[in-house]
N, C-alpha and C positions, 0 to 999 in steps of 0.2 A: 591320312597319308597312305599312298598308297604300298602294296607288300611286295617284296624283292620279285615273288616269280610274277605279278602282273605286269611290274615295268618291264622287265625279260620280255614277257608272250607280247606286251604290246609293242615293245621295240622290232622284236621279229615280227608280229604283224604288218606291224605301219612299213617294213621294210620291204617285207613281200609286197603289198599294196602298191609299194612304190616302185619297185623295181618294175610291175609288170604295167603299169600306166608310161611310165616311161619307155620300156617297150617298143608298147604299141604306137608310142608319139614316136619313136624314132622309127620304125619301119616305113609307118604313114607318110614321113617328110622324106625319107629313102623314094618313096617312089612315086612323092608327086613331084618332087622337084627335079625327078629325071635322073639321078642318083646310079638308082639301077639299071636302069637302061645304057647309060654310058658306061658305067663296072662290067656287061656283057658284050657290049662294043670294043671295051678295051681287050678283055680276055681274048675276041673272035678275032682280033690284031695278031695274033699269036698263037691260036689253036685255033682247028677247025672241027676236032670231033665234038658233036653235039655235048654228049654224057662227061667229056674232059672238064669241057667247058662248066658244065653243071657242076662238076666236083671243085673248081677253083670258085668258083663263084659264090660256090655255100662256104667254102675254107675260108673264104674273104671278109667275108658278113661274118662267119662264125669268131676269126678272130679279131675283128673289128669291136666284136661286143667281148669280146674278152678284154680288151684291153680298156674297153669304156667302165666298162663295170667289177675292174680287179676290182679297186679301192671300196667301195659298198660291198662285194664277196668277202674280201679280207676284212673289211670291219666285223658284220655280221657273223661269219663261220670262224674267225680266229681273234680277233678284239673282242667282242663280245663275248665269247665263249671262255676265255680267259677271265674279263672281267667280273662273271659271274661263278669265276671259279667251279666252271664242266668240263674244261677240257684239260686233255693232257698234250699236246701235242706240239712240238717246237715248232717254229716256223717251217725249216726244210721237211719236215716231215706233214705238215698241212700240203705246203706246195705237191710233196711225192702221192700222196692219198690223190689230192686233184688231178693230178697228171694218170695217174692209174685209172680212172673215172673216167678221165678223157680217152683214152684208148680204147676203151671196151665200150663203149658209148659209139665209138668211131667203128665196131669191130664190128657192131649190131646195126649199126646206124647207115652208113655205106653201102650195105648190100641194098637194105631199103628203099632207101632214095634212089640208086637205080633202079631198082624196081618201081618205084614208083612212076619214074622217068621214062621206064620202056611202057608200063600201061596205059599212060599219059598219053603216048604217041603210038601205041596199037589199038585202043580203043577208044582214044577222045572224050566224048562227053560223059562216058561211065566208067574211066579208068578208077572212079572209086569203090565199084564192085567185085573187080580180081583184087584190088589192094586190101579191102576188109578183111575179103577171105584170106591172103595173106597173112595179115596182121594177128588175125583169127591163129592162124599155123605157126608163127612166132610165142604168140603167148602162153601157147600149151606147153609149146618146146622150151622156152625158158623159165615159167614154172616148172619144170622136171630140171635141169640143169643147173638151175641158179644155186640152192644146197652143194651142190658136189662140183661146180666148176667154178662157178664166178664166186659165190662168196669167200673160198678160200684164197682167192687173188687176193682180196683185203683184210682177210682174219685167218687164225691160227684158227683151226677147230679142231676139236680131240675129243674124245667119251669121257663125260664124266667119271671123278675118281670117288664119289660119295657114293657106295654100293646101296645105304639105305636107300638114300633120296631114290638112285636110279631103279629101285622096285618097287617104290612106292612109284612112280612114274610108271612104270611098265603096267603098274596093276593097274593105276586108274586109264590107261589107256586101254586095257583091253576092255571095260567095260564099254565101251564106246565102238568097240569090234577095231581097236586100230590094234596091227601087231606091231610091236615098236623094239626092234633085236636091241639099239644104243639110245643113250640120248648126251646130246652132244652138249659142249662147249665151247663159245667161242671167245678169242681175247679182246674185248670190248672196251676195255680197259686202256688199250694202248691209244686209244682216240678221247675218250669223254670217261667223265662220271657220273653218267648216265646209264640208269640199269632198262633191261628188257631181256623182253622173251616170245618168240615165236613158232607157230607150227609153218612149215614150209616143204614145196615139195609136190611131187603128183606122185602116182602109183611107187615103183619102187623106190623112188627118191625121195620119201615124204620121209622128212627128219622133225623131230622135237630138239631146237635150240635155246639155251641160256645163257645169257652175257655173263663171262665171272664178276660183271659187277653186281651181278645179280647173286649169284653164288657166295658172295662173299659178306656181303652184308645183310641176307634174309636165311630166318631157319626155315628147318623144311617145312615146318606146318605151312610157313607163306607161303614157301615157293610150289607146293603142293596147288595154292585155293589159285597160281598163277599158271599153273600147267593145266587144274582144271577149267580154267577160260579157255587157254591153247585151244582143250581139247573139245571143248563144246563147240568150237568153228567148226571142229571137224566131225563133230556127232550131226551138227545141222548142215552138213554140206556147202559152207559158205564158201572154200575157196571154187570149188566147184560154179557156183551159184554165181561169186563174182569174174570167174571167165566169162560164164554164158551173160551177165550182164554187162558188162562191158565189151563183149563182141556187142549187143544190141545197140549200147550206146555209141559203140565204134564206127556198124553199120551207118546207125543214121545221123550222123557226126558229121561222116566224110559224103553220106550223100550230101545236107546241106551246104556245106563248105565246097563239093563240088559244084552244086546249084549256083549259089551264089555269086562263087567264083567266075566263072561262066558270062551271069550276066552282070556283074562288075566290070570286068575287061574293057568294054567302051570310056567306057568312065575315067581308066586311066591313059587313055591312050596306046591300046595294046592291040595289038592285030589278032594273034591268036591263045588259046590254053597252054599251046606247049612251049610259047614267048620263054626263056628263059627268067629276064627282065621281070616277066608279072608274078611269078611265083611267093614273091612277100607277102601276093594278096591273102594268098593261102593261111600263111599265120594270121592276119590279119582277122580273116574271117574265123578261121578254128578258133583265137583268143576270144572274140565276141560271142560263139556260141560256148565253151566252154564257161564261162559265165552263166548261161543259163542252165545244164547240165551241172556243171560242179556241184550246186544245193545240193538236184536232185540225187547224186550218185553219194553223195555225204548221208542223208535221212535214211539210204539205205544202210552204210556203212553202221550208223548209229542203233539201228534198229538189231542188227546183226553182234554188235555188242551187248546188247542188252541182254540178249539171247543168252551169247557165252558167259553172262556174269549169272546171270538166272542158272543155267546151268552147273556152274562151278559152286553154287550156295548149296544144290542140291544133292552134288557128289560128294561133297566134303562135307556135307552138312555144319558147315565153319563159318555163318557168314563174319560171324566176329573175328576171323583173322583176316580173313579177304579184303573186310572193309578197313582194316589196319594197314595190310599190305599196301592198296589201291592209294590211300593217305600218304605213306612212305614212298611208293613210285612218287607220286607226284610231287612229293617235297622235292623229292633228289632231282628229276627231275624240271623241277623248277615251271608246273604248269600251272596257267591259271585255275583256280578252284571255282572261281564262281563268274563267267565270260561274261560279258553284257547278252543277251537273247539271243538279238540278231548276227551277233559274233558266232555264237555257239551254232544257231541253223546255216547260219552260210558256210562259214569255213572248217567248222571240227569234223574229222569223221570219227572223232570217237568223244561220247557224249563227258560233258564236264563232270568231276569228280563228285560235286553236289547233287546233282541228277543219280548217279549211279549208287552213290551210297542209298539215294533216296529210294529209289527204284528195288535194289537187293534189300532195305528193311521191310518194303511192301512184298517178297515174297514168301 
């Protein structure tokens, strides 16, 4: 029989799985059956500037699948999460969190896509090389911003009021050469019963956060062997590390995708790149290649844990609490402990709890 957080992780699996095969089948039948061609003919009935045009047409498709796919969001994010007793959240209050998501999404996402749209048509077949480097200029910027703007749009965050905890925090950070003035809290609580904790942040805005669901139910010894993980990303320059890797993956992402793209266009019937109409292909093509990437960028991700739990055995010298702690996340949590293999290399970026325990006895 199987155990409560496998049917969980495998429900949210198979859901994910599904949601994004379906996807892809409705984009694909979007534009071979002329779908999209006709949605930018209708639009061009009514507007004539190019970028307007753009902007209703993605609003169109974007709330088209809003409306396809509440009912699988609302089971998954608020039925399920309910039924396995993680979340805290009323319905209007899922909806409000959603709607907030959608804005800032919108807020980041808009300027983008025009930019996308004007390199599209000032440089043609390499408009994926100023857009990299863009995206490149995005990422730093909202690594630095996200601690101090965006995440307090959805959380309460405040300095810790546990003066031990927060010096034993501060000590074990400076070992690590980070100066760290607060370390904060946020209300984690008001969404799930689900605990975490993260380093986040670039130069001056690099903050150490704890969910008070985390606060609330681990002592400091745990929450100690969980700050020294935080902080071995940040002895081994991982957030760093995964900028610069993901600008890589970014670079040649969007060269293939613009390749492709490119010489797809015949194929559907599309005159040119900057077609309004062929722009689905876009996803089309990113979903296929992100398929082959996701592994790759996962084995790193994994590798780069292994790192911070190695690390945190060796500051605290505790692995017997770490590996207590690491068992307690993942109950609450509700992750699967032991994935089937090929689950675990394709989809986890952070290695199953079997592995990890296994991994910190061998250090």
């Amino acid at each position: 029989m199987k155990s409560k957080s496998k049917k969980y992780s495998n429900i949210k699996l198979g859901i994910g799985i599904g949601k994004g095969a379906v996807t892809f089948i409705l984009i694909l039948l979007f534009v071979l059956l002329g779908y999209s061609q006709s949605l930018e003919e209708l639009i061009r009935s009514y507007v004539l500037n190019d970028y307007l045009v753009l902007l209703i047409f993605i609003f169109v498709i974007g709330l088209s699948s809003s409306i396809i796919f509440f009912p699988i969001n609302f089971y998954s994010e608020f039925i399920l999460e309910h039924k396995y007793e993680l979340s805290n959240q009323t319905f209007v209050k899922w909806l409000w969190e959603n709607f907030k998501g959608t804005l800032v999404a919108g807020a980041i996402g808009i300027p983008l896509l025009l930019a996308f749209y004007f390199f599209l048509n000032l440089f043609g077949s390499i408009w994926w090389l100023p857009f990299a480097i863009l995206m490149f200029i995005v990422s730093v910027l909202l690594a630095q911003i996200v601690p101090i703007i965006i995440l307090p749009l959805f959380y309460k965050v405040s300095p810790i009021e546990n003066e031990e905890l927060k010096e034993s925090i501060i000590r074990l950070a400076k070992e690590v050469g980070m100066n760290v003035q607060n370390v904060f809290s946020f209300n984690m609580s008001k969404n799930t019963k689900k605990a975490n904790a993260a380093f986040t942040g670039l130069g001056k805005t690099k903050r150490i956060i704890l969910g008070d669901t985390l606060l609330e139910n681990y002592s400091t010894e745990e929450i100690e062997t969980v700050i020294a993980h935080e902080l071995g990303h940040y002895k081994y320059k991982h957030i760093v590390k995964n900028i610069l890797i993901g600008t890589i993956f970014s670079f040649l992402t969007l060269f293939l995708i613009a390749t492709l793209y490119e010489l797809s266009i015949n194929w559907f019937d599309f005159s040119t790149i900057t077609q309004i109409a062929a722009l689905p292909l876009l996803t089309l093509w990113g979903m296929l290649i992100g398929l082959i990437i996701s592994p790759i960028s996962n084995i790193i991700s994994r590798k780069y844990e292994y790192q911070a739990d190695k690390y945190a055995v060796e500051s605290t010298k505790n692995p017997d609490a770490f590996k207590q702690t690491l068992i307690k996340l993942n109950e609450q949590n509700l992750g699967d402990e032991n994935p089937h293999p090929f689950v675990e290399w394709f989809f986890y970026s952070h290695p199953s709890i079997k592995n990890r325990i296994k991994a910190i006895d061998a250090v």
